[in-house]
Backbone bond lengths (Angstrom), bond angles and torsions (degrees), N, CA, C in turn:
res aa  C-N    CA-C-N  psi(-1)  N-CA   C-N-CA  omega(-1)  CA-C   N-CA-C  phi
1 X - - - 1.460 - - 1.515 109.45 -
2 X 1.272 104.61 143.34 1.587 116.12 -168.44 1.349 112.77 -132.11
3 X 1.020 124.86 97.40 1.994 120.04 170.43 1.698 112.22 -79.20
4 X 1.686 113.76 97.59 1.278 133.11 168.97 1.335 117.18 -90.92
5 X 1.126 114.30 139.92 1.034 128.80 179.88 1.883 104.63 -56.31
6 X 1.039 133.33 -41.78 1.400 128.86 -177.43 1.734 97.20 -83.86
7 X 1.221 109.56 -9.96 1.900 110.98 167.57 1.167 122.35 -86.77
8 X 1.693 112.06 -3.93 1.207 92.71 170.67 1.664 167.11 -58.13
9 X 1.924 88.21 -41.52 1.400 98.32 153.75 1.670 136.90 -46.94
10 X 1.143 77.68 -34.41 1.759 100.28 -172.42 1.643 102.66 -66.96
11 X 1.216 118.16 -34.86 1.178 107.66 -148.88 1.997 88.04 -110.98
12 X 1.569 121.43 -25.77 0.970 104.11 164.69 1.835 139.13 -54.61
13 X 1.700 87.20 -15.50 1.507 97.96 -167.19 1.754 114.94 -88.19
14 X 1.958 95.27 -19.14 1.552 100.89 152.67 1.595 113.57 -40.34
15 X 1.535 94.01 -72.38 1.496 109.41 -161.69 1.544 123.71 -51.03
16 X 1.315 101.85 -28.16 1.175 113.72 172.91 1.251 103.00 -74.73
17 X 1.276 138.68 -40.75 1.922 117.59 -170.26 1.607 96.99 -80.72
18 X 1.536 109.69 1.11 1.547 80.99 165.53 1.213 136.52 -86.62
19 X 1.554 126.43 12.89 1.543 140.64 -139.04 1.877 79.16 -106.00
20 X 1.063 129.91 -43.81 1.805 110.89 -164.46 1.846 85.04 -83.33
21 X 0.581 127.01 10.38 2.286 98.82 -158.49 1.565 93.29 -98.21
22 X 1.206 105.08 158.22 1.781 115.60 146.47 1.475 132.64 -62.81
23 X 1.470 97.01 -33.22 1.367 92.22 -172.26 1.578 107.58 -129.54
24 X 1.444 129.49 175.39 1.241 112.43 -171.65 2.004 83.07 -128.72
25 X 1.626 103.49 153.02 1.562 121.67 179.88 1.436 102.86 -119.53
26 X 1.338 119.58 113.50 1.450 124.14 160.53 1.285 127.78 -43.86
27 X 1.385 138.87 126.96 1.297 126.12 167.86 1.688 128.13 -9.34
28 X 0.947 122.30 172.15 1.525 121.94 170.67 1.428 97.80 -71.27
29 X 1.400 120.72 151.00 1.213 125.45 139.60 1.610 92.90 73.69
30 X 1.270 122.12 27.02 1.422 141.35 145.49 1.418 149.65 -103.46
31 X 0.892 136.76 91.41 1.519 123.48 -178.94 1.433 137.52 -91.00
32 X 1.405 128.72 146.76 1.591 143.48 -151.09 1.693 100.86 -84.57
33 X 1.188 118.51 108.78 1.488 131.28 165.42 1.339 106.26 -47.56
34 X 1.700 90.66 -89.49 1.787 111.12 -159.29 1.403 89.00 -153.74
35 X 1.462 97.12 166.91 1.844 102.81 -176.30 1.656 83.48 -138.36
36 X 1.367 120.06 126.06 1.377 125.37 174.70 1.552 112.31 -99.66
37 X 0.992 96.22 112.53 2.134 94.95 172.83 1.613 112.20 -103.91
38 X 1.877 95.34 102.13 1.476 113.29 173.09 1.139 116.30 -70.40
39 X 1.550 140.77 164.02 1.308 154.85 102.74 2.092 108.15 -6.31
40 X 1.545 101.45 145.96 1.091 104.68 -171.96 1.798 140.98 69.77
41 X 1.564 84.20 25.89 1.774 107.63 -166.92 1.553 97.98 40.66
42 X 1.629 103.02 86.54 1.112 120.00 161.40 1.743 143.52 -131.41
43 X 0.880 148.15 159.76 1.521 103.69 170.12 2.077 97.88 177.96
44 X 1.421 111.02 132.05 1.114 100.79 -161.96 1.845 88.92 -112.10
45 X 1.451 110.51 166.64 1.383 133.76 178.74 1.283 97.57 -113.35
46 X 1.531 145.37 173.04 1.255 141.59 -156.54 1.651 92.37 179.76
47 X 1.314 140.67 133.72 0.766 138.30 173.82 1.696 120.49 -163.82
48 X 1.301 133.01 157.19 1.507 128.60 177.46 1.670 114.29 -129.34
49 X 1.355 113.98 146.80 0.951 107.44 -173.35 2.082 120.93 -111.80
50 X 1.225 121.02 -170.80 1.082 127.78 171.51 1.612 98.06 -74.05
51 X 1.029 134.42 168.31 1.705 153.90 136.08 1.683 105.46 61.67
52 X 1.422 101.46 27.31 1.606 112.78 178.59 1.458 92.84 -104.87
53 X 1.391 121.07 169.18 1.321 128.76 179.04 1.841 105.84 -74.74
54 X 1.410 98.48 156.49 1.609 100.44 164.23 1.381 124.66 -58.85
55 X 1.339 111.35 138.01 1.521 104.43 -166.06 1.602 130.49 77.64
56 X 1.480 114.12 2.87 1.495 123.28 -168.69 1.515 80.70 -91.25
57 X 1.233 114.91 179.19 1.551 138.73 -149.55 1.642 140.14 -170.36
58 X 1.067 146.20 74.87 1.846 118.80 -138.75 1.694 80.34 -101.51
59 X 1.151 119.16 174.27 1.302 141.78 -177.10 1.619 115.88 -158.13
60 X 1.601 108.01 103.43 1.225 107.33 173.80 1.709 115.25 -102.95
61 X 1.598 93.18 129.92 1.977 96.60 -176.27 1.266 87.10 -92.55
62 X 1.512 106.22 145.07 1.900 114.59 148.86 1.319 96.21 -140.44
63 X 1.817 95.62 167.52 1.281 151.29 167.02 0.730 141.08 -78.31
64 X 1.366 141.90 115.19 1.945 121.08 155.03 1.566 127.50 23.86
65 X 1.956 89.66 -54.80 1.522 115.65 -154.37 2.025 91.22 -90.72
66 X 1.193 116.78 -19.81 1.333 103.10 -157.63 2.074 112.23 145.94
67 X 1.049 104.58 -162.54 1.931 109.36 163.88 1.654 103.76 -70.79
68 X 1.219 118.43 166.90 1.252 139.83 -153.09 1.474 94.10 -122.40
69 X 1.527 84.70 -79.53 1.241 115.68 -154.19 1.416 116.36 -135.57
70 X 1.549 146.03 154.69 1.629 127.74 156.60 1.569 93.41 -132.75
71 X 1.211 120.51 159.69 1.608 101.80 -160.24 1.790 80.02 -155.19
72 X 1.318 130.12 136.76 1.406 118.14 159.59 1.574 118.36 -114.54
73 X 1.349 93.40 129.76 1.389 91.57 -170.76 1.866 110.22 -108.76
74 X 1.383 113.07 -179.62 1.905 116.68 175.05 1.247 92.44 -88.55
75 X 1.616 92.64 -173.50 1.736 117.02 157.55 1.512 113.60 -29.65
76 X 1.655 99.79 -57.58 1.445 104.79 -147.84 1.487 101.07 -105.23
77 X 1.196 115.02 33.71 1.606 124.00 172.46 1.678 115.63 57.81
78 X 0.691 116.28 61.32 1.658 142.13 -174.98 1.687 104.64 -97.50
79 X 0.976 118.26 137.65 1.364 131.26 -168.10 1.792 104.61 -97.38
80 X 1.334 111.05 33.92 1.719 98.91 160.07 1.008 158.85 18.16
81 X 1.023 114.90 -88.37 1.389 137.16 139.18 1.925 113.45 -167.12
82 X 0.927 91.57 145.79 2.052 123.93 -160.66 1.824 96.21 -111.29
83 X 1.575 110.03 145.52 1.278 105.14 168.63 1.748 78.99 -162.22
84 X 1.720 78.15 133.68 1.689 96.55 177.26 1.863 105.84 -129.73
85 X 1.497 85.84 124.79 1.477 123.74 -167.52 1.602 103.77 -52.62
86 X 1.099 115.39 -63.70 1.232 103.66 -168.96 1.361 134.25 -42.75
87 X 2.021 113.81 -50.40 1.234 140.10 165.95 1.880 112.91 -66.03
88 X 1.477 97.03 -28.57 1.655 88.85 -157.45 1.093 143.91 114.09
89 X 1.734 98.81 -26.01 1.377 122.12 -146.42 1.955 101.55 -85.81
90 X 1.044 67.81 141.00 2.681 82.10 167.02 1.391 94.15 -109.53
91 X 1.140 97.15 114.72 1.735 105.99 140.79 1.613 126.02 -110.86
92 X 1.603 122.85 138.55 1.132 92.99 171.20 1.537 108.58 -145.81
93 X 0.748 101.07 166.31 1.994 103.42 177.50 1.658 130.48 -38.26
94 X 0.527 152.71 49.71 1.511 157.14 151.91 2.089 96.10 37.00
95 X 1.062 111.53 114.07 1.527 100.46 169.30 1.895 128.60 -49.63
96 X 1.286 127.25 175.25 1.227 122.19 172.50 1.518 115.48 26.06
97 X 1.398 114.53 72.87 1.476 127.08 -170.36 1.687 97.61 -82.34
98 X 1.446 122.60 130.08 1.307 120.22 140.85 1.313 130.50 29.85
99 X 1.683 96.53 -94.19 1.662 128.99 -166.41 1.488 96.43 -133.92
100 X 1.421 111.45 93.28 1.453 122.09 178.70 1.598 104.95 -67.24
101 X 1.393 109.63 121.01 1.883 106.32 -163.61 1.940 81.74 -74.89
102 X 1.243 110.72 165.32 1.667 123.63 -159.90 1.398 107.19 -166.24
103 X 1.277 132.76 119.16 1.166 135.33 -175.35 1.514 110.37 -100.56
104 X 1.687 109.11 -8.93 1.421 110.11 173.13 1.630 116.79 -87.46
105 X 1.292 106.61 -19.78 1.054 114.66 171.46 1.520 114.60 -80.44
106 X 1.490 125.06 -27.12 1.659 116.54 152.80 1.023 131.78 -44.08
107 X 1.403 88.86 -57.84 1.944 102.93 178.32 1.738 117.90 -42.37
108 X 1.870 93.15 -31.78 1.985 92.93 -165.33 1.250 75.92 -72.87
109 X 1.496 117.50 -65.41 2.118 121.37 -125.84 1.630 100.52 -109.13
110 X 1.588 103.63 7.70 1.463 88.88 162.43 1.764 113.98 78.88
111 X 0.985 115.07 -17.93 1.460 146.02 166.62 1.453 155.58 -121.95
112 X 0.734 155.07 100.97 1.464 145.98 -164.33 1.262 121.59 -140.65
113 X 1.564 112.35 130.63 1.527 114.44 -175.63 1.181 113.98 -118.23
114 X 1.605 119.28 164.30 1.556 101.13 -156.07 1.973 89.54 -140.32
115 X 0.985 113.81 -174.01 1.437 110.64 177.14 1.855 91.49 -174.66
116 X 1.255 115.05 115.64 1.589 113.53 -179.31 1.379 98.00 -131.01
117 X 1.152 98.61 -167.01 1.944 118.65 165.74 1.884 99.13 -172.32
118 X 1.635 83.74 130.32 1.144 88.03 168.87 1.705 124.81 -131.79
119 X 1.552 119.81 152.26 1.535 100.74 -175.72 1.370 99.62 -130.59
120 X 1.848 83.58 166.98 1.569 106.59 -174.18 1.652 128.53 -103.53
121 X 1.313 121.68 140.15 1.425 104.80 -169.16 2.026 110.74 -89.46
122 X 1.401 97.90 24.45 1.762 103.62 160.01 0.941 116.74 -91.57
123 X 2.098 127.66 -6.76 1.912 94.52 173.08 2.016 80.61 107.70
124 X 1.125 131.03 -53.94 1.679 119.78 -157.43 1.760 93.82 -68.83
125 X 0.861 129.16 118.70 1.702 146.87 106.23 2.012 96.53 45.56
126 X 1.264 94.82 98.60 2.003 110.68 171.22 1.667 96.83 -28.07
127 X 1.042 102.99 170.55 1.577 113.26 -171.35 1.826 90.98 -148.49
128 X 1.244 106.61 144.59 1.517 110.97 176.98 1.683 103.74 -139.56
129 X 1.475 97.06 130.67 1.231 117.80 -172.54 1.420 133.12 -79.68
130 X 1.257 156.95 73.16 1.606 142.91 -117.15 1.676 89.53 -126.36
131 X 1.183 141.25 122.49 1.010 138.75 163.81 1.762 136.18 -175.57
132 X 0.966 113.31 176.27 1.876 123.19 165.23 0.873 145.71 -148.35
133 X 1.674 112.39 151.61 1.565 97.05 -166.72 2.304 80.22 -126.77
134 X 1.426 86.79 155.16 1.334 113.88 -179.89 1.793 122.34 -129.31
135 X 1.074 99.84 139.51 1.839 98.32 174.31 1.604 99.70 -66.48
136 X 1.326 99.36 172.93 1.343 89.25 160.44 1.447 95.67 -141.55
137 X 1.334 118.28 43.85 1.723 102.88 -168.86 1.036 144.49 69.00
138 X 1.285 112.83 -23.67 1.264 103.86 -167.76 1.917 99.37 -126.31
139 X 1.475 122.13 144.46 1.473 139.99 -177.99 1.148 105.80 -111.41
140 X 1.605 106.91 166.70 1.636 109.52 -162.95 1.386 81.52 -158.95
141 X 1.354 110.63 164.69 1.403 133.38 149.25 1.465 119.40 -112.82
142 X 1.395 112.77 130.33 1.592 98.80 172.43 1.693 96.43 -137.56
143 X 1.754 108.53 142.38 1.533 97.98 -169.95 1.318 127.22 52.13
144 X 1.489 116.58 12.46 1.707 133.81 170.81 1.260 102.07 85.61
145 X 1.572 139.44 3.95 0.731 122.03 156.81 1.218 148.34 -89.49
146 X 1.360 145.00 120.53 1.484 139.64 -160.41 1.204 141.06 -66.54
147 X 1.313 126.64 106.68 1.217 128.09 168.44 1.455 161.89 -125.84
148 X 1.236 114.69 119.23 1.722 98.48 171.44 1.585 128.92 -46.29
149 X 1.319 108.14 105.32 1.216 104.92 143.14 1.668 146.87 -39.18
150 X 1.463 126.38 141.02 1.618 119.71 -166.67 1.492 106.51 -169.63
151 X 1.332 96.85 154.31 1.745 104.38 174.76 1.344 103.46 -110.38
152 X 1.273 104.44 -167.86 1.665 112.68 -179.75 1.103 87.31 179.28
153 X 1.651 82.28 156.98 2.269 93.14 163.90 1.680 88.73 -159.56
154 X 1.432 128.00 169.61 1.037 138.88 170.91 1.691 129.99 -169.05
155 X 0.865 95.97 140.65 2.018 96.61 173.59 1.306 123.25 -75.36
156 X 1.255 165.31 -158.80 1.349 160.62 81.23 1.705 113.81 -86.62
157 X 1.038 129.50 154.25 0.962 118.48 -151.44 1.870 101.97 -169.59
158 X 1.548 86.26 120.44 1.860 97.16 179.33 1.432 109.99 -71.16
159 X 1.582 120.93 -179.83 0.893 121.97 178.47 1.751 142.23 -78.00
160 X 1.665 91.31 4.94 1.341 112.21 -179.42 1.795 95.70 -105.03
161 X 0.938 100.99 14.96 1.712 98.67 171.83 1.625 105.97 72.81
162 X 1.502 123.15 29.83 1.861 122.44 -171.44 1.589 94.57 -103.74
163 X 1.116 106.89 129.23 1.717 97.02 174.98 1.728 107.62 -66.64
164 X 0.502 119.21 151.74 2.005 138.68 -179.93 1.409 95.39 -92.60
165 X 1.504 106.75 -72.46 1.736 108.08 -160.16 1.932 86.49 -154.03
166 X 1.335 63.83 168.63 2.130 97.78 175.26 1.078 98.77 -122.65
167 X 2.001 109.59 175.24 1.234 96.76 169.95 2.018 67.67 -175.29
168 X 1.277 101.66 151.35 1.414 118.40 -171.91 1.371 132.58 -155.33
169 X 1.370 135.98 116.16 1.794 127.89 -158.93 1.344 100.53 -155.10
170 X 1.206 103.39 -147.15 1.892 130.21 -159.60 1.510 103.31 174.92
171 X 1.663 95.98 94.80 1.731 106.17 168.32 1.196 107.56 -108.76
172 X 1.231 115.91 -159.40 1.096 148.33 138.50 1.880 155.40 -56.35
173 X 0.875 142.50 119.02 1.398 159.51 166.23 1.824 134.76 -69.40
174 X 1.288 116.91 55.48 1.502 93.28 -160.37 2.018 98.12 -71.91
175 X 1.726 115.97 139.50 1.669 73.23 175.71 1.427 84.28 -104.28
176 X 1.783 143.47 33.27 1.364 130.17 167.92 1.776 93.93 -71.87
177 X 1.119 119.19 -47.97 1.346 130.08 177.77 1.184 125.98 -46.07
178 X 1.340 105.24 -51.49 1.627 136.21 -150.43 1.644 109.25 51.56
179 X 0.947 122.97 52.27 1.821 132.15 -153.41 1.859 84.66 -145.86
180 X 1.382 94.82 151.49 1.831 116.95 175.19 1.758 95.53 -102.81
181 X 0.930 110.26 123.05 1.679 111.59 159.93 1.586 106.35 -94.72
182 X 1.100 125.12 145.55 1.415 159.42 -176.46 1.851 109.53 -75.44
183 X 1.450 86.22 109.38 1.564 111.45 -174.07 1.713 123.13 -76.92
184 X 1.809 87.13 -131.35 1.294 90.65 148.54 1.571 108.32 -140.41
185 X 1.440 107.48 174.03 1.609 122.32 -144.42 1.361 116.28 -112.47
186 X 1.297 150.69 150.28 1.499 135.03 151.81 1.467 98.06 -151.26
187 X 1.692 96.89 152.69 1.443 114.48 169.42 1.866 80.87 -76.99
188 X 1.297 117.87 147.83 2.040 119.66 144.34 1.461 119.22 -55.17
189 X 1.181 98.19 -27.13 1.662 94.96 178.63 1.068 136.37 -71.58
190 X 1.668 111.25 -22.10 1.309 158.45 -147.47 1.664 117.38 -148.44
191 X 1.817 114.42 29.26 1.447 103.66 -176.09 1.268 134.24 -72.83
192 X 1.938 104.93 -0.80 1.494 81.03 164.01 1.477 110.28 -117.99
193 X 1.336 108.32 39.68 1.832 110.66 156.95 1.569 101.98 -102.47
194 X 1.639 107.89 109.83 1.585 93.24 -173.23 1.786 92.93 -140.86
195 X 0.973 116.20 131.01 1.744 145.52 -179.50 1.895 84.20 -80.64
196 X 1.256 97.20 131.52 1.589 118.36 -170.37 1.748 93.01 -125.60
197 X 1.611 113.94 96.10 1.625 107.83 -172.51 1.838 96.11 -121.75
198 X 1.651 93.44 47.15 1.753 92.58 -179.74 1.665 118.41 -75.83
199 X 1.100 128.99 128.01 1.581 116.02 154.54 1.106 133.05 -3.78
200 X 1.245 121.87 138.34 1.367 129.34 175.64 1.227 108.61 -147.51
201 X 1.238 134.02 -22.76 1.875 121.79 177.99 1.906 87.44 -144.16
202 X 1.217 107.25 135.37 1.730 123.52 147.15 1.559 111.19 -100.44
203 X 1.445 107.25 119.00 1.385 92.26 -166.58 1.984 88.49 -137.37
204 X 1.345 106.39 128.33 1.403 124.23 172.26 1.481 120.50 -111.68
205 X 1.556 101.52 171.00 1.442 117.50 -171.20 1.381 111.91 -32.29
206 X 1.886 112.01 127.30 1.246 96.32 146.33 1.883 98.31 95.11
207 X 1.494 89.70 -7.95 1.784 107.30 -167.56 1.874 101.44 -104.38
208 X 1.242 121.52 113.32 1.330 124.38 168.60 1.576 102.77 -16.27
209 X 1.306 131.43 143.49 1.481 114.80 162.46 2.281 119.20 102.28
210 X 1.556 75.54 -34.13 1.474 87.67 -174.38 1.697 113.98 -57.31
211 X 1.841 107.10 137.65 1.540 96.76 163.76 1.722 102.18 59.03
212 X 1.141 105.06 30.26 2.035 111.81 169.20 1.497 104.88 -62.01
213 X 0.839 114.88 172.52 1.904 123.64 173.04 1.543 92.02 -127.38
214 X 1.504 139.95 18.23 1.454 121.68 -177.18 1.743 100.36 -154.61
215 X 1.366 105.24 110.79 1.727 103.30 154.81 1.471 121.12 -44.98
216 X 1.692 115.79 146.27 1.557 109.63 -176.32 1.673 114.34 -133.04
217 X 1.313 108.26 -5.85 1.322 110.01 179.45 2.009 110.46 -98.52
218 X 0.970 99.65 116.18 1.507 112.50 157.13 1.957 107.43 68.51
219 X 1.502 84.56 46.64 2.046 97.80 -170.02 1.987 95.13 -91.94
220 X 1.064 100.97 -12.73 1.714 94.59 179.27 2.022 105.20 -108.70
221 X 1.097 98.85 29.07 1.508 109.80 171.16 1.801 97.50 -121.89
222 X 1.434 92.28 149.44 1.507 106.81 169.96 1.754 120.80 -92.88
223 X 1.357 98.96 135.88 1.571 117.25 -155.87 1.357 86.55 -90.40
224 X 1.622 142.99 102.31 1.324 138.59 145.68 1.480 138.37 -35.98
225 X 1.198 95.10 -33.43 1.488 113.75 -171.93 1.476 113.01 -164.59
226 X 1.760 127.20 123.47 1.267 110.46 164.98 1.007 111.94 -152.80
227 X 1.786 125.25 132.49 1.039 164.33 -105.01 1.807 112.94 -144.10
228 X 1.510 110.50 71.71 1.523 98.07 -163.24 1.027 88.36 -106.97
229 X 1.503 162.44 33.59 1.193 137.26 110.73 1.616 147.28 -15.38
């Protein structure tokens, strides 16, 4: 499976019949990982496909409202290319980035910094990505599943080099995955308004819950701020 820019319509109109269903169906010639149900009416789909590279990955976020977002990422969590449902919009990675973000390189030094750019097929102005994510030592289990703990912080950044926005947290690490699960969030400007989008169920094949089309934790609370970067 491929999200093109001349695929877009096509593929928004999937996403869109997924907003009434119970359950969500992977592309053809795809198969269902894990379906993670976050905090903050959240909840991601995870899936791999046929004739994608080893280690490639798609990840669909939804909403209340429906999908968010489906974003495919590598091994080493690389931002691919992203397509968000609502707008329409493709974004995708700019080739030969800078600071190739690397999750193997966390694992050695405990750190990793990344430097990308990515563009959009609306016409607005490349965006460049400046940032890091860090262990912090310490692992957790949640729902038995294992994890590294991590921070991050990052810039975005126009093409005159002005930062736009920040954005700053403490997620997660699966390395069964090699995938970041979704923490909690802050603008810097704003650190103690912080969107908490941590895990709460890992749920696999064959598992009540699996491949849902609807977030279930904390959807009748109001979302202050949220941070899908």
């Amino acid at each position: 499976m491929k999200i093109t820019i001349c695929a877009a319509t096509t593929f928004g109109l999937w996403a869109s019949s997924l907003w009434a269903q119970d359950s969500f169906t992977p592309p053809q010639g795809c198969e269902g990982i894990v379906t993670i149900q976050h905090r903050s009416c959240l909840m991601t789909n995870i899936w791999q496909c046929e004739g994608d590279a080893q280690g490639e990955k798609w990840l669909a976020l939804f909403v209340d409202r429906g999908p968010f977002s489906i974003r495919k990422v590598n091994e080493n969590f690389e931002w691919l290319e992203t397509y968000y449902a609502f707008d329409r919009r493709v974004e995708t990675m700019d080739p030969d980035p800078i600071d190739p973000a690397s999750i193997d390189v966390l694992l050695e030094d405990q750190i990793d910094t990344y430097d990308f750019t990515t563009t959009s097929n609306d016409g607005t102005p490349p965006e460049r990505i400046v940032g890091f994510d860090r262990l912090t030592g310490e692992s957790t289990e949640i729902d038995n599943e294992p994890l590294l703990r991590t921070e991050f912080a990052f810039d975005i950044r126009s093409p005159d080099g002005s930062t736009e926005r920040q954005g700053a947290g403490a997620q997660f690490l699966s390395e069964r995955h090699r995938l970041f699960v979704l923490g909690l969030a802050w603008d810097p400007a704003r650190p103690d308004d912080v969107t908490d989008m941590s895990p709460v169920e890992f749920i696999y094949p064959n598992e009540p819950g699996f491949f849902s089309a609807h977030p279930k934790y904390d959807c009748g609370a109001t979302i202050s701020s949220l941070n899908m970067e």
